[in-house]
C-alpha positions in Angstrom: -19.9 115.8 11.5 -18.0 115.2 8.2 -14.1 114.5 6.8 -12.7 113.6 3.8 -9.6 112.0 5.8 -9.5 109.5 8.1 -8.5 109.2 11.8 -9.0 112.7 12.3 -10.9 112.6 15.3 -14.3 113.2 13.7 -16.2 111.0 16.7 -14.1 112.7 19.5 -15.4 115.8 18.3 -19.2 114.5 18.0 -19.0 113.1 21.2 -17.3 116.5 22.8 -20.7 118.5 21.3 -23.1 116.0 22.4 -21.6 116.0 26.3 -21.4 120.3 25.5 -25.5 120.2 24.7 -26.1 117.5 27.2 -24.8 119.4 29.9 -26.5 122.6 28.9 -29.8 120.6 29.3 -30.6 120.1 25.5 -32.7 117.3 24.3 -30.1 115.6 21.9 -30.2 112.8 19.5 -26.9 111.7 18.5 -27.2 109.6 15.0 -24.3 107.0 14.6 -24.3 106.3 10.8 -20.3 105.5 10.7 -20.0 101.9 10.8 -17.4 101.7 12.7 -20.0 102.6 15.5 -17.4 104.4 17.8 -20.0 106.8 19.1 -22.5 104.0 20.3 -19.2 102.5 22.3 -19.0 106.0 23.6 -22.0 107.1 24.9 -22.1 104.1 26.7 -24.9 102.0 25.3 -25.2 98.1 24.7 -27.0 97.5 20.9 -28.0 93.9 21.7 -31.4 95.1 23.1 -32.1 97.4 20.3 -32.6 97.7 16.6 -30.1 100.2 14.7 -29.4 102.4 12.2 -29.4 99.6 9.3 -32.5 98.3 10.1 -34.0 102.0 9.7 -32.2 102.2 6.6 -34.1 99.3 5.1 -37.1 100.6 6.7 -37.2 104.1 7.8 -40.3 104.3 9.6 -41.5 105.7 13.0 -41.9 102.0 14.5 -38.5 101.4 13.4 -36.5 104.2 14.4 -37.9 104.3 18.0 -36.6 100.9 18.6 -33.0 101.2 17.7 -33.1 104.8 19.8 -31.7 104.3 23.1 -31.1 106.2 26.0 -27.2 106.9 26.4 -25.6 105.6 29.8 -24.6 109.4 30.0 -28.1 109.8 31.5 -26.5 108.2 34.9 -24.3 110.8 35.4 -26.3 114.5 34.7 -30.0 115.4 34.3 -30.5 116.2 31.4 -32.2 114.0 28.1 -29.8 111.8 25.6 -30.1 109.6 23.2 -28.3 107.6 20.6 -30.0 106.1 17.5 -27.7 102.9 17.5 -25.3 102.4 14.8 -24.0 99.0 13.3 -21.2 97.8 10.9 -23.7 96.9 8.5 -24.5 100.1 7.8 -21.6 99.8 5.2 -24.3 97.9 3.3 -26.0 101.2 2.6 -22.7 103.0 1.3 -23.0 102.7 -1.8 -21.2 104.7 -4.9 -24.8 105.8 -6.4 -27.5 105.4 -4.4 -31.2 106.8 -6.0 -32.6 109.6 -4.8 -35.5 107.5 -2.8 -32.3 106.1 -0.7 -30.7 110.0 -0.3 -34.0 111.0 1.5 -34.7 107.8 3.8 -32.9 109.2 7.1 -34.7 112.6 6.6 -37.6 110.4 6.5 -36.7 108.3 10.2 -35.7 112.0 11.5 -39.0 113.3 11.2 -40.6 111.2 12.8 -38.9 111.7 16.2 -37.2 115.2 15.8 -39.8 116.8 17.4 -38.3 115.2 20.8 -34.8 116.8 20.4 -33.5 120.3 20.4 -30.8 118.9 18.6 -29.5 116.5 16.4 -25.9 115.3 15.6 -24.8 112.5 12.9 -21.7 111.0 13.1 -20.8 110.6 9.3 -19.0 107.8 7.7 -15.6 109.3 6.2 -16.3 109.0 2.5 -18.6 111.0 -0.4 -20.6 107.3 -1.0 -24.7 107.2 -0.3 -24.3 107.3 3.7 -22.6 111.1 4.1 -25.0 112.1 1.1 -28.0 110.3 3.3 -26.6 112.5 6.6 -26.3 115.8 4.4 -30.2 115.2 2.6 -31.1 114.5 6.7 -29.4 117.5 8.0 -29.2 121.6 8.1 -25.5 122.3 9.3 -22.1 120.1 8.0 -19.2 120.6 10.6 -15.6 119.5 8.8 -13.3 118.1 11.0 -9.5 118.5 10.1 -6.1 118.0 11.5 -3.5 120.4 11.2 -1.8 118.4 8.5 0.0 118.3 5.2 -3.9 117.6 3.2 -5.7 119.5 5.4 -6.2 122.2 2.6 -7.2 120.2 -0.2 -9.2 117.7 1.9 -11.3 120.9 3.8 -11.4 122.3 -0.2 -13.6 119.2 -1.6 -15.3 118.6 1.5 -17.0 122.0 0.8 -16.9 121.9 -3.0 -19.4 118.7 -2.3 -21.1 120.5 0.5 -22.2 123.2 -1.7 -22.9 120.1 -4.8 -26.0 119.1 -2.2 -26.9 122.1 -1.3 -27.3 123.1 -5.1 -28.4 119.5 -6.5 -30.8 118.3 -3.5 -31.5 120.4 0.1 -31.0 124.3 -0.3 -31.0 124.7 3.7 -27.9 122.6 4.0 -25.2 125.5 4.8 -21.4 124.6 5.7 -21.2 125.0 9.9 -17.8 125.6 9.2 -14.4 123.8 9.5 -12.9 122.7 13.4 -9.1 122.0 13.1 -8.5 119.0 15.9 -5.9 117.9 17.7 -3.6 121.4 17.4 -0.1 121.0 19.2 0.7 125.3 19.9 4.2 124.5 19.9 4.5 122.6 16.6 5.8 125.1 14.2 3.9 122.6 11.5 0.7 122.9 13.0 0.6 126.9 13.1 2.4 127.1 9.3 -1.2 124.3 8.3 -3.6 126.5 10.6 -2.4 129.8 8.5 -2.8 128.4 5.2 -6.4 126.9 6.2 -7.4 130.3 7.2 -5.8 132.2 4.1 -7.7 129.6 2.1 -11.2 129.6 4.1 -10.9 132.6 5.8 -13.7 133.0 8.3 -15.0 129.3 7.7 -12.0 128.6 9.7 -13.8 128.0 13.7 -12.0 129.4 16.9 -11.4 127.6 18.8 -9.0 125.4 17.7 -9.0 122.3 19.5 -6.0 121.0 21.7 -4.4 117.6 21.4 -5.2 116.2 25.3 -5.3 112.9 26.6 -7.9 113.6 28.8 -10.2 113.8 26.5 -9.4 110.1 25.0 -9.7 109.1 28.6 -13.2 110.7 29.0 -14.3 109.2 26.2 -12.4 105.5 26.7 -14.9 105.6 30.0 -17.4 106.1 28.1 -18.0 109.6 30.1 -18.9 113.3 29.1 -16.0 114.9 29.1 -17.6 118.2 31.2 -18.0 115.5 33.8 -14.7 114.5 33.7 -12.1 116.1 36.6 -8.8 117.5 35.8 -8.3 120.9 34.4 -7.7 119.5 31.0 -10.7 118.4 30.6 -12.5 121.4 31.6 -10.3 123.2 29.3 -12.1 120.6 26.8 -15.1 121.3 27.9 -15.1 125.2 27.4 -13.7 124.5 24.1 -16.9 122.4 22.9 -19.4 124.8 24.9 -18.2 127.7 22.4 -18.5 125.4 19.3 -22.3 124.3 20.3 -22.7 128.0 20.9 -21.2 128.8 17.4 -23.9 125.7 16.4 -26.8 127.5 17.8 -26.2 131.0 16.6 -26.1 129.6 12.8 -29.3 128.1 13.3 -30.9 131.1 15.3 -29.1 133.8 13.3 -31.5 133.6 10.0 -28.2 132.8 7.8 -28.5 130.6 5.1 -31.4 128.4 4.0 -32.3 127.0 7.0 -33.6 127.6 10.3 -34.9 126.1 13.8 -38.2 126.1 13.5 -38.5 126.6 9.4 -36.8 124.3 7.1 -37.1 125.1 3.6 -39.5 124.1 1.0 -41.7 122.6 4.0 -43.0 122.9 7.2 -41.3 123.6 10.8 -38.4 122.0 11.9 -38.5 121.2 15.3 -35.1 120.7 16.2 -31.0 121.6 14.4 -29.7 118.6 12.7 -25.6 118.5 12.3 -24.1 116.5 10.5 -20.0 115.6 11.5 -17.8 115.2 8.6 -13.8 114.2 8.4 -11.4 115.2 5.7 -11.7 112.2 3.8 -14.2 112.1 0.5 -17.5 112.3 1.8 -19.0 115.0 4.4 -23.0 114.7 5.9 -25.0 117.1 6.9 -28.6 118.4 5.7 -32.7 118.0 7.0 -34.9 117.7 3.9 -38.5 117.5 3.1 -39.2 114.2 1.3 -41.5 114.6 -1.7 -42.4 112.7 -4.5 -38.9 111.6 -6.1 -38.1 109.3 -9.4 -35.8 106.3 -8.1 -32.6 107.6 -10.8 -29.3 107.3 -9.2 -28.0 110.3 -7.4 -24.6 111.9 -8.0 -24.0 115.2 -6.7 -23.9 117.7 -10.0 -27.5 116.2 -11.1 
């Protein structure tokens, strides 16, 4: 999940996808590498007893990442398998403006040594283009923009997918642009509709449907640290028919042989056991990508190398 603005309700979204797949009995792993760490408070998990997503950073291996995974308190409330690889505010540490190439690839390395528990994978990106949202995109096979409705929505969405389409080029060829979910939509704001029609003559069918609702019950769902499909009110069921047809947008574009990547066969290496998404905001950075890790020189990264 990627944005290149801020406070656009990036997280809400993650966490609406990751109740959508819990509840359809999908193993899911969600990745919280935005150091703010609102998805760990939401999925209702203490990180005291558990290592996190710096420490895998320093040292991404199998050891590592399997202690700072932890079951979500979601798991009280459904059957069903999830899981949060817990994230910390010193993952800002890590966000560098020009990380190497050996940093780019080290959560691609921690993923594969667990993926093949999951069905799916969500990261929760941090909103800028520094080395963590390029570390989620090297990691990942889909990018999902998250936007508002708003007066930069355009121009934000526009170098969101200009850098998209920089990684794809410069470092992972299956990394493909899910597409962009507009958030927080008020039907009766004559702003709103005049932003969603310029996005869409812009983007055209990269433009999702649906368009997501402002509701409150949806903060309050995730204030309890709840799913939102096991949430009552009709609201929030609305919410949750609205997040069932994005993962089902999610797992067509993995199934459907589009693009460079695949369930089951990433490219340029072996198969890929489970989708990685990566959540991006309209800010300056977007993540999103599942990469093989080969031999790599230790230069500095930028996108057009």
């Amino acid at each position: 999940m990627s944005s290149l603005k801020g406070g656009v309700g990036k997280t809400t979204v993650a966490l609406g996808l990751a109740s959508a797949s819990f509840s359809r009995g999908l193993r899911t792993l969600v990745v919280d590498l935005d150091p703010q760490s609102d998805a760990s408070t939401g999925l209702d998990v203490n990180p005291e007893d558990y290592a996190n997503i710096a420490d895998v950073l320093e040292n991404p291996k199998e050891r590592t990442v399997r202690r700072a995974i932890a079951p979500s308190g979601w798991n009280q409330h459904h059957e069903g398998s999830i899981d949060l690889l817990v994230g910390s505010p010193s993952a800002i540490n890590f966000d560098g403006p020009h990380p190497t190439v050996r940093e780019i690839w080290k959560l691609e390395e921690a993923l594969a040594s667990v993926e093949a528990d999951y069905d799916l994978v969500i990261i929760d990106c941090a909103p800028s283009l520094n080395a963590l949202t390029r570390t989620a995109w090297a990691a990942s096979d889909r990018v999902l923009v998250v936007a508002e409705p708003g007066l930069f929505s355009v121009s934000a969405a526009d170098r969101a997918l200009r850098a998209i389409e920089e990684i794809r080029r410069g470092v992972s060829p299956r990394l493909q642009p899910l597409g962009i979910l507009i958030n927080r939509t008020r039907p009766q704001s004559m702003e709103h509709q005049f932003r969603i029609r310029e996005l869409k003559e812009m983007f055209g069918p990269l433009v999702l449907s649906p368009q997501l609702p402002e509701r409150t019950s949806l903060q309050q769902a995730q204030g309890a640290a709840k799913p939102v499909h096991m949430w009552p009110g009709e609201h929030a069921q609305e919410m949750a028919g609205y997040f069932d047809d994005v993962l089902d947008q999610v797992l067509h574009s993995m199934q459907s042989g589009e693009g460079a990547s695949r369930v089951g066969g990433a490219a340029g290496g072996g198969a890929r056991q489970s989708a990685t998404v990566a959540f991006s905001e309209e800010r300056a950075d977007s993540p999103v990508v599942a990469v093989e890790s080969g031999d790599q020189s230790e230069d500095a990264f930028t996108p057009d190398e």
